[in-house]
C-alpha positions as CSV (number, residue, x, y, z in Angstrom):
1,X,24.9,22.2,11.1
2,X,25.0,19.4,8.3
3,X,23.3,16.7,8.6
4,X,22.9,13.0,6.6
5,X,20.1,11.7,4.9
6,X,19.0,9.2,2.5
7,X,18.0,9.9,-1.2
8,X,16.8,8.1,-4.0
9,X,17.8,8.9,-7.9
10,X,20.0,11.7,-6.6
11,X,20.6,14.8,-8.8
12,X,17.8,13.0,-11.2
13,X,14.2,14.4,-12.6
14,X,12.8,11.4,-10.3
15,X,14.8,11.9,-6.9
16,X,13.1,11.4,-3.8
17,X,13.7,11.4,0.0
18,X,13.6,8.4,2.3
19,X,11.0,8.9,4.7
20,X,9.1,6.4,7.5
21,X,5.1,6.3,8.5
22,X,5.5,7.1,12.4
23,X,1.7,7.4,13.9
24,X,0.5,8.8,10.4
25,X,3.4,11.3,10.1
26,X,5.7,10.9,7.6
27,X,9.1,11.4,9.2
28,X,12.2,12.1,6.9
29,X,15.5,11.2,9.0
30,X,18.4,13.3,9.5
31,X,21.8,11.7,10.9
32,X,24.3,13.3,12.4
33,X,27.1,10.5,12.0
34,X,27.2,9.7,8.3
35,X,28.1,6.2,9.8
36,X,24.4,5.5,11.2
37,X,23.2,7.2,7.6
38,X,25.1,4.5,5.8
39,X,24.1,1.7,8.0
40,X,20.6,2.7,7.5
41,X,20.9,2.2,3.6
42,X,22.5,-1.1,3.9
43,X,19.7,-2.1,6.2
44,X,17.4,-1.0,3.5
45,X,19.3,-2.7,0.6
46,X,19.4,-5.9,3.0
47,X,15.4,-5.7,2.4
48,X,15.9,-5.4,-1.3
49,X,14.6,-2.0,-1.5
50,X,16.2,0.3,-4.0
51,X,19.9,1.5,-2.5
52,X,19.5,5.5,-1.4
53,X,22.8,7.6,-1.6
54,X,23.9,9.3,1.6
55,X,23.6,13.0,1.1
56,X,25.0,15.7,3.4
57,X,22.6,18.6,3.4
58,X,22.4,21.7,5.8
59,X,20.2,21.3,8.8
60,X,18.1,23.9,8.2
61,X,17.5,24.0,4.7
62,X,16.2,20.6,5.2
63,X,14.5,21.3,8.1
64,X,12.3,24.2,6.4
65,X,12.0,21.5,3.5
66,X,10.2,19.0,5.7
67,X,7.8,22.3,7.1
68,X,6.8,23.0,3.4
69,X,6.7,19.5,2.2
70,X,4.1,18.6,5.7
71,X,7.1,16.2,6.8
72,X,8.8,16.5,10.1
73,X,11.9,16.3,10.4
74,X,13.2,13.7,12.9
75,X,17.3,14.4,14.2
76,X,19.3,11.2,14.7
77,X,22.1,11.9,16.6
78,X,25.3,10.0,17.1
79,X,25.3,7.3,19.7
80,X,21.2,7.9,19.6
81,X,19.6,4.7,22.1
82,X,16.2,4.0,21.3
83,X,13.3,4.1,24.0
84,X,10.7,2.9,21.9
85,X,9.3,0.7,19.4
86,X,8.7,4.2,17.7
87,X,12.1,5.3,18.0
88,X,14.1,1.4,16.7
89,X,12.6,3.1,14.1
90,X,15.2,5.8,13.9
91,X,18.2,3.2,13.7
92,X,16.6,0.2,11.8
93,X,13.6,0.1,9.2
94,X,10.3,-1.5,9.2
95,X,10.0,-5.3,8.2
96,X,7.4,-4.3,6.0
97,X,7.9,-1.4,3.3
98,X,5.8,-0.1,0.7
99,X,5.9,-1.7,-2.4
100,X,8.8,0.4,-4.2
101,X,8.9,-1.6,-7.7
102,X,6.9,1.2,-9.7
103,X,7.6,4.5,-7.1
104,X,8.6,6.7,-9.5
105,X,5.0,6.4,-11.5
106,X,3.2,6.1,-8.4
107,X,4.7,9.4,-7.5
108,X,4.1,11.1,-10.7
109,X,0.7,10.0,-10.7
110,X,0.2,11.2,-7.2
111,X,1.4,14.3,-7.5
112,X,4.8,14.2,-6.0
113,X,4.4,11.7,-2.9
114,X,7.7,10.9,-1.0
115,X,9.5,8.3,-3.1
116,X,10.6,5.5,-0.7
117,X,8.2,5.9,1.8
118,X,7.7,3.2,4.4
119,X,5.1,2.2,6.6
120,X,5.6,1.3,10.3
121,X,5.3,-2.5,10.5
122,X,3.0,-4.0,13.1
123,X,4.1,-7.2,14.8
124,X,1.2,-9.2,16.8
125,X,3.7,-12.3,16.9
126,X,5.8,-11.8,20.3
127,X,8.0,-14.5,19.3
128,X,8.6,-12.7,16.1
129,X,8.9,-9.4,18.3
130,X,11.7,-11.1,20.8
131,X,13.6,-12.3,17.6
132,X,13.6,-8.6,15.8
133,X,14.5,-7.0,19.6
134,X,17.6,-9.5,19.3
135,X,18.8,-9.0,15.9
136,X,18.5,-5.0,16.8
137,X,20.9,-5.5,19.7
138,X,23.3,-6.8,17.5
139,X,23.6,-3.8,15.6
């Protein structure tokens, strides 16, 4: 089975895998509509992080990539309805992301962490929380 998923500098020295902080896992997401993969990166790019290329790679091969790598390996798949804070997630980034202006030396220096790596955002301000829940349903 292919599957979608979002990379950074593809086919370059420096390329990287999108990935998300879930619980202190890092999650690297795999669509199965390129359509959701491709609404994912303009949601990123709406947040002026650096614009990923859609890449259609084979399930497994990715799978056992994430296993190596300590990654999981969280399956989108089409029509997928969050349950969960956890899971919006899966559709929609976090408000907050790491800050992405000097990844690639931050990942050399480091040793090879995941370039364009997220963390999960934490709301406290339900107001804020109501607003986001809205905006999501729009999508």
């Amino acid at each position: 089975m292919r599957v979608h998923v979002l990379l950074f500098d593809a086919g370059s020295d420096q390329e990287g895998i999108h990935s998300i902080e879930l619980g202190g896992r890092t999650v690297v997401l795999l669509f199965e509509d390129p359509d959701d993969a491709e609404r994912y990166a303009g949601l990123l790019e709406a947040q002026d992080f650096p614009v990923p290329t859609v890449a259609v790679l084979d399930r497994g091969e990715i799978e056992i990539f994430c296993n190596e790598a300590g990654y999981e390996a969280r399956f989108v798949p089409v029509g997928f309805l969050p349950r969960s804070d956890e899971e919006r997630l899966l559709i929609a980034p976090p408000e907050r992301n790491m800050d992405v202006s000097q990844w690639k030396e931050q990942q050399a220096a480091s040793g090879g962490a995941s370039a364009g790596e997220e963390i999960e955002s934490e709301i406290t301000d339900p107001e804020l929380e109501a607003f986001r829940r809205s905006l999501e349903g729009l999508l």
